[in-house]
N, C-alpha and C positions, 0 to 999 in steps of 0.2 A: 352273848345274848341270843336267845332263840328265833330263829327267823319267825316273820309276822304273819301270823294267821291270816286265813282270808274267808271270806263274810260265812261260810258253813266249816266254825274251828272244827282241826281235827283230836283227836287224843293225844294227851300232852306226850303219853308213853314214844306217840310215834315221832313226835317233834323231837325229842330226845336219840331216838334212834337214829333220824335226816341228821342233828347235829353233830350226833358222833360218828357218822360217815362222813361225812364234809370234813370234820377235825381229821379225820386221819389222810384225807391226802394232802400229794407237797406241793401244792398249787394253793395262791390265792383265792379264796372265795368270799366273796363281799356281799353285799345286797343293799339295798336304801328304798328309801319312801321316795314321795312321790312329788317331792322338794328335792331329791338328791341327797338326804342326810342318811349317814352311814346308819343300818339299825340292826348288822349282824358280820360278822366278820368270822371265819375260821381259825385254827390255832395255828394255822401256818403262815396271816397274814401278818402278823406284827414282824416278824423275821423276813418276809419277802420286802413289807415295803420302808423298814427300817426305825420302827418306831410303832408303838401300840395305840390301836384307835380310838378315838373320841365317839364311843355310839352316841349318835343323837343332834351330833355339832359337828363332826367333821363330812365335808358335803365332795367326798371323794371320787365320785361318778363326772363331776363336772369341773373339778379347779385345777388351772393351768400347772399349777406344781405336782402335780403326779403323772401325765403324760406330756410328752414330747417329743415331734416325728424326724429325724433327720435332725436335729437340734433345734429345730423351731417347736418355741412353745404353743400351746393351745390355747387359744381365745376359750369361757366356757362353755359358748354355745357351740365350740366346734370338736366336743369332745366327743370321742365313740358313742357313751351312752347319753349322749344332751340327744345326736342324728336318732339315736336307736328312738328314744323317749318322742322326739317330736315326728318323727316318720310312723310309730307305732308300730315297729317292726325290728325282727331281732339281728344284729350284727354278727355273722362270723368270721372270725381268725382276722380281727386286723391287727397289722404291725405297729407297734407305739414302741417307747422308749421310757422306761418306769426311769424318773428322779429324785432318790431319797432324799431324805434333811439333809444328810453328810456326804450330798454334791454326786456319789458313784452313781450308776447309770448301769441300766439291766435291759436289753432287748426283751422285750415280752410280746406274748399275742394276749389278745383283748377279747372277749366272748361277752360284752353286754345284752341281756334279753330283757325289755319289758316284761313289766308283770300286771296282771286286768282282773278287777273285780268281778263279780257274777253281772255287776249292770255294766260293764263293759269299761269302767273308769279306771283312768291308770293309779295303782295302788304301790309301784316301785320298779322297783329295776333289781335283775341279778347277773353276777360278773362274776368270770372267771380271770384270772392273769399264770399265764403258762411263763416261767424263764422258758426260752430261745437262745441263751446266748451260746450253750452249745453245738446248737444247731448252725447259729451264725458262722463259730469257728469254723468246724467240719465245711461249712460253705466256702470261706474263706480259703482254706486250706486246700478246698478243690479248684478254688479257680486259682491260687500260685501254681497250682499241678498243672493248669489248663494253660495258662500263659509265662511260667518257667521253664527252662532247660534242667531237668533233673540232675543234671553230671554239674555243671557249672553256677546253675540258683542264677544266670545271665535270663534276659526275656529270651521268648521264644517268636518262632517266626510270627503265629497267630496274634500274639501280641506286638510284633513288630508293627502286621501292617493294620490292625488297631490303631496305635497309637500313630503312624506316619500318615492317616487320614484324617483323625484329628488335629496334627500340627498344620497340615496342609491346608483345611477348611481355616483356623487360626491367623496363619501367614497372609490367604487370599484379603481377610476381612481388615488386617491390619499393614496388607501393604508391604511385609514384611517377607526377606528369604532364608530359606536355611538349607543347610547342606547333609547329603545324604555321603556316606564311606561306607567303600564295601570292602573288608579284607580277611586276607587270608595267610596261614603259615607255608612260607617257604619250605617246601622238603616233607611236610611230615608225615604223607602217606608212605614214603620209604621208611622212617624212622619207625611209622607204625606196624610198619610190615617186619622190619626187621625186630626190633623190642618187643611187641607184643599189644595188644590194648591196655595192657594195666599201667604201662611208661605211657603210651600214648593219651590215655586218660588221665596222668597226673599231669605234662605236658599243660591238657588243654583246660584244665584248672586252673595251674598256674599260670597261662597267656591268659583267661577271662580276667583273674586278680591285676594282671598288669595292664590290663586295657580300662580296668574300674578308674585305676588310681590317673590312668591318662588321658582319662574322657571327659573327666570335671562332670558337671550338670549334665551331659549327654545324654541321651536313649541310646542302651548298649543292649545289640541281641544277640544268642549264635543262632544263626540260621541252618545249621547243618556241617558237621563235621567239624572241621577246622576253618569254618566260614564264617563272618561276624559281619554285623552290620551297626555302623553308630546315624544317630540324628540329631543334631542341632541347629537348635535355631538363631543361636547365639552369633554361627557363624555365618557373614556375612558375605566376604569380597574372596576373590580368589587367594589372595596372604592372605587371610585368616585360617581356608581351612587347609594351606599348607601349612602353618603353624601346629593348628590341631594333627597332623599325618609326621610331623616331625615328632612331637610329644610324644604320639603314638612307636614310633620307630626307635627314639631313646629307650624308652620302655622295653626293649626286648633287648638292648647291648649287654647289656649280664648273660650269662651263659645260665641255662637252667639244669637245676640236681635231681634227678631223683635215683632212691638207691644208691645202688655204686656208680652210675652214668651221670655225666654231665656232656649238655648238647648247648653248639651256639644255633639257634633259631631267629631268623627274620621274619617279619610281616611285611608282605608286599598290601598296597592300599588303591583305591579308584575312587576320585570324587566325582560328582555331580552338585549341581545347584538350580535351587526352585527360585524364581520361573525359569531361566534362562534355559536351563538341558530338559525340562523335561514338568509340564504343566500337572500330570498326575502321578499315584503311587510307581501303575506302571512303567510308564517312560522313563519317572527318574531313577529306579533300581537297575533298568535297563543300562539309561546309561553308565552308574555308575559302576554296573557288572565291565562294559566295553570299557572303560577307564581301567578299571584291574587288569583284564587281560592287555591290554595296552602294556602298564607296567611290568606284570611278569613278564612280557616278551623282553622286558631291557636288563633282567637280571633280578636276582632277590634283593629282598630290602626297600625298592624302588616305588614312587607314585606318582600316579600321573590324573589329572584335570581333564574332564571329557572336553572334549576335540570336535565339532561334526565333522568338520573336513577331514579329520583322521580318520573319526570311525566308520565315513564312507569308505577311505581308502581299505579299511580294517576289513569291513561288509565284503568289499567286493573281492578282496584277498580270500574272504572264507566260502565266498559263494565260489569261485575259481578253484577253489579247492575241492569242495564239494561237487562241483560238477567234474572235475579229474578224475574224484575217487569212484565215480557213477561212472565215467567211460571205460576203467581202465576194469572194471566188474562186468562192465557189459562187452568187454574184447571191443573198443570201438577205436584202441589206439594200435596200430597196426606198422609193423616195419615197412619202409623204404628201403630201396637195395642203390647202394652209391658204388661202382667199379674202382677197384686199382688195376693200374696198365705196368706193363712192363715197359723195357726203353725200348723194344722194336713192335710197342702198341697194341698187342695180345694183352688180354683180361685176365689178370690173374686171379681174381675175387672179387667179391664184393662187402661192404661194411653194412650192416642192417641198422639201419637210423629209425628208429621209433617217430611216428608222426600221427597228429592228433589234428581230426576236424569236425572242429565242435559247429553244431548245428548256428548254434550267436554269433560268435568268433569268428568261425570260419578256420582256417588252416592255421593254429596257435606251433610258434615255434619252440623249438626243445629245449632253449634258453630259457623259457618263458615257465615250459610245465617239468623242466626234471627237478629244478630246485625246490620247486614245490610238491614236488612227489616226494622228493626229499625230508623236506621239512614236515611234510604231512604223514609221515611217517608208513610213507605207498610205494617207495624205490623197489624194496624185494619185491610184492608182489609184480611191477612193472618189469625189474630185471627178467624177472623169470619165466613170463610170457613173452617178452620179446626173443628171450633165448629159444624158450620153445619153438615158439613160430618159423625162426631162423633155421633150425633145424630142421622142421619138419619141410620146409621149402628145399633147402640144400639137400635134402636128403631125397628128394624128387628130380635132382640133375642129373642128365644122364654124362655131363663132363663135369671132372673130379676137381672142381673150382674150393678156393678158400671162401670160408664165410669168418668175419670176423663181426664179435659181438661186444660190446659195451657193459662193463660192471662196475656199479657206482661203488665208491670207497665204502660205504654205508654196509652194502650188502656184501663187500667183500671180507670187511669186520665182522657178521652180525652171527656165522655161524658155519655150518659144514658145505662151503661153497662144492669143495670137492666132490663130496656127494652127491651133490644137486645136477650138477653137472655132468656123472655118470649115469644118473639115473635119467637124464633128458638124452643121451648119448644112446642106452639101452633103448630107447621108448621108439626115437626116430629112427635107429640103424642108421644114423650117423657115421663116416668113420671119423673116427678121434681128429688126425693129423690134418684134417680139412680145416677143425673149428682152430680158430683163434680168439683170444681174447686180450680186449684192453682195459688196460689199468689204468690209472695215475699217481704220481707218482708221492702221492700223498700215502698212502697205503703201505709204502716201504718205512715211509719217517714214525709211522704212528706205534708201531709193533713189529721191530723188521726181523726178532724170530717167529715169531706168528706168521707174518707175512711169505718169510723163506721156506716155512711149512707147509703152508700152504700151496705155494709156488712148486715147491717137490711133489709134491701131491697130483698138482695136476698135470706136472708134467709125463710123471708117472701110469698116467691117461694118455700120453701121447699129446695133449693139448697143446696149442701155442700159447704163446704170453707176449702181449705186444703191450711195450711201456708208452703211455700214450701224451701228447703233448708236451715231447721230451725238449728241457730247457728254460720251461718257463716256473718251475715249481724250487724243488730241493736236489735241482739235478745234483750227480755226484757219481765221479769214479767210480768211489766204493761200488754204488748199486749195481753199475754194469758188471765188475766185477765178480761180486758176490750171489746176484739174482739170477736164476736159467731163465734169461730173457731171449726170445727167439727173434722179435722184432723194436726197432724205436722207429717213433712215428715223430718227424721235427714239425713242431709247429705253427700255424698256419703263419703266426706274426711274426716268423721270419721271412718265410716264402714271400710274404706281400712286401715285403723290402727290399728284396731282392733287385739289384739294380738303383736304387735309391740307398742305400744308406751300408758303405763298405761293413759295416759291423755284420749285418744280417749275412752278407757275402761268405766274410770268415768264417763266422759260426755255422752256415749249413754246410760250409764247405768241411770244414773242423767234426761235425758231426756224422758225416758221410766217412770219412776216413777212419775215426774211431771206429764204428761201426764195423766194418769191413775190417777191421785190424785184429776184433772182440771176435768176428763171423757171426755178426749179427745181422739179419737184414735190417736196411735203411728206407721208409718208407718218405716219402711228402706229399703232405696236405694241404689242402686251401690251394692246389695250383688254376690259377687264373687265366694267365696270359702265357701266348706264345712264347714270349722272353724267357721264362719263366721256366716254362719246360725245356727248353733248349741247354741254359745252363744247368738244369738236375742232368739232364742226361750226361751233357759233358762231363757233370762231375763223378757220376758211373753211380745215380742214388737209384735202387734197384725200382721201384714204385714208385708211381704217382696219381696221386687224388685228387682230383676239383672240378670245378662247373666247366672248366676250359674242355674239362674230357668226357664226362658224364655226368650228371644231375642224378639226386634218390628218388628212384623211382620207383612205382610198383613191380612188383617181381614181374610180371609179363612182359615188360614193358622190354625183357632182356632174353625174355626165352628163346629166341634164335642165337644166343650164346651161350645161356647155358643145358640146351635142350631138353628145359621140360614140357 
């Protein structure tokens, strides 16, 4: 039917020409009188809204069954063109929901415009209806891109903490907690290093697939790498979400395939729970991050439950660490020089004891900061300035005294000590046969042709090799035998028994004669008391060490002995 003239018709020719422009495009276009009854339609409307119009009767502008917004129907005063019609004014691009007879459902936009007579009276309405539902997808399809992990189809962080701020608003109003897990793959930045990303990308596919199937109902994200984060709300009590973290952990005792490799892979986990550890997003990711690293320190595979009291202790571990690795950058840990005496009380050297005074702390002992230089993975650089230092002090005496320096097992594994030790030797004009160094005896058990390589090596330098807190480790024949050891140094926790408890008696006595049997010097440490040194002399033990003779002191502290 031909759209309706208005009060000065135009020529039918040109009516004819508006209809067959409107028939050719692929959009709905509709019109009505000024009741809302249909009185012109395009050829593309019976196809768009599933069935051919009723001109005259069907009152399409206003009746609930052809739009619907969100699933809610339309009253019909609340349709696009009822607002367009009673406002007098024309509608653009609103979102509706077209409902044919046979129930399917089309996103569409809506263009309803009143139409007004020459006396300004409303004479109808014209509509347009655009499908959108492609538009929809493509929209759809950008936000999975926007809140998925492309490699694994897992959420992503942004949608992580989306949705952990809506369960959280959720839980407040309902009184209710739930539990946050943070975990990670045991190993597998080695694995990935070594394999390649194309192993380590099927890997991390296959752990999302197995964390799907063990998360139930959960919110599962990877948050980066080999990082995953689940939420639920289901869980409740502390057994629950250790149940949930065992689930999790069965899930990975299959060894995974890909190619021709198969790997056994664990997932270490960290829980937290709302309210108790942590009232918003923040806190509670936090702690469930300190929960993980908690775990990984006890081994793969392992979970653990946030702690506060732990993870104070955990804090103040890392801040203690961190201020080590700040001193030991800024040269603010500095040798102390400790004397060995002979038996008629001349100096034969001194031991350089590394000491640390931290500005909080105060005078922190080497118990306290080499383990954790250790662990912190700071021992080389420590050894290595403390050697220097040593050097360049001793190498300022003008008497030809021993310096003996300290090298942790760590660093004497870790790579070309010999070298290190020549080129600190070259730097200070050192002479070789002055420096000594102490081992332990750890060092021998771990790689003892590595170790005997090494040991040649330096001896090769002229260097000493003093085996240190001999006795208390894996002492052993063998080693005296087979190692170029110049000195053993017996342990302090004999020395302090001395007199007290015949056993200690035997052994340093047992020790001194070996010794001297091998031509090895015989050093003792920790001596305290007069008693003490009376018996090493007797027993003809060539040095002795302790607070009874001299304390580590700053190197000045001795330069009228050693004259610098």
């Amino acid at each position: 039917m031909a759209p309706a003239a208005a009060k000065n018709d135009k020529p039918a020719h040109r009516d004819a020409w508006f209809e067959g422009v409107l028939d050719q495009l692929p959009i709905c276009v509709y019109m009505t009188d000024a009741e809302g009854r249909v009185t012109y339609v395009n050829r593309a409307a019976g196809a768009f809204v599933g069935r051919e119009p009723r001109i005259g009767a069907d009152r399409w502008c206003v009746t609930h069954k052809l739009f619907t917004i969100e699933g809610a129907p339309l009253a019909p005063q609340d349709g696009p063109m009822a607002v367009a019609l009673r406002e007098s004014r024309p509608v653009r691009g609103v979102e509706a929901m077209l409902e044919r007879p046979d129930g399917t459902r089309t996103p569409v936009l809506t263009y309803p415009t009143p139409l007004f007579g020459d006396d300004g009276a409303l004479t109808g309405g014209f509509n347009l209806l655009v499908d959108i539902s492609k538009r929809k997808q493509a929209e759809q399809k950008l936000a999975d891109t926007l809140h998925h992990d492309g490699l694994t189809g897992l959420h992503n962080r942004p949608a992580l903490s989306a949705h952990l701020d809506r369960r959280l608003i959720q839980a407040r109003l309902a009184g209710e907690g739930l539990v946050v897990m943070r975990m990670d793959l045991d190993g597998f930045k080695a694995l990935n290093d070594e394999h390649g990303h194309a192993v380590g990308d099927a890997i991390l596919v296959e752990a999302a697939q197995r964390l799907r199937t063990s998360a139930g109902d959960a919110f599962l994200a990877r948050i980066g790498g080999d990082e995953f984060m689940l939420v639920s709300g289901a869980l409740q009590t502390e057994g629950e979400a250790r149940a949930q973290a065992e689930r999790v952990r069965c899930a990975f005792a299959q060894e995974f395939f890909t190619g021709d490799h198969s790997f056994k892979i664990s997932v270490s986990a960290g829980c937290a729970r709302f309210p108790g550890d942590g009232e918003d997003q923040i806190r509670l990711i936090a702690a469930a991050n300190a929960a993980l690293n908690l775990a990984k320190s006890e081994g793969p595979g392992a979970m653990r439950m946030f702690d506060l009291a732990e993870q104070a202790r955990e804090q103040e571990r890392l801040t203690f660490s961190r201020h080590l690795r700040q001193a030991i950058e800024r040269n603010e840990i500095h040798p102390h020089y400790q004397p060995l005496f002979r038996a008629d009380g001349a100096i034969a050297g001194f031991e350089a004891l590394a000491r640390w005074k931290d500005p909080v702390r105060g005078i922190v002992a080497p118990a306290s900061f080499i383990p954790a230089a250790e662990e912190g993975g700071l021992i080389a650089k420590l050894d290595a300035y403390v050697l220097r230092s040593a050097c360049i002090e001793a190498a300022r005496w003008t008497q030809p005294l021993r310096i003996s320096v300290n090298i942790s097992a760590l660093e004497f594994q870790s790579g070309d000590l010999p070298g290190r030790v020549a080129a600190v030797l070259a730097e200070t004009g050192l002479d070789p046969e002055r420096l000594e160094l102490e081992i332990t005896e750890g060092v021998m058990v771990t790689d003892a042709d590595r170790a005997m390589a090494t040991f040649g090596k330096l001896r090769a330098l002229g260097v000493r090799i003093a085996l240190d807190d001999f006795g208390t480790g894996y002492s052993s024949l063998s080693y005296l035998h087979r190692f170029p050891l110049t000195t053993l140094k017996i342990d302090r926790s004999f020395i302090a028994k001395l007199g007290v408890t015949l056993e200690s008696v035997a052994i340093t006595r047992a020790v001194i004669q070996l010794g001297h049997a091998l031509g090895i010097e015989v050093v003792a440490e920790g001596v305290e008391t007069p008693e003490q040194l009376d018996f090493l002399i007797q027993e003809g033990c060539d040095l002795t060490q302790g607070f009874l003779l001299g304390r580590p002191l700053d190197a000045s502290a001795y330069a009228h002995v050693t004259g610098a």
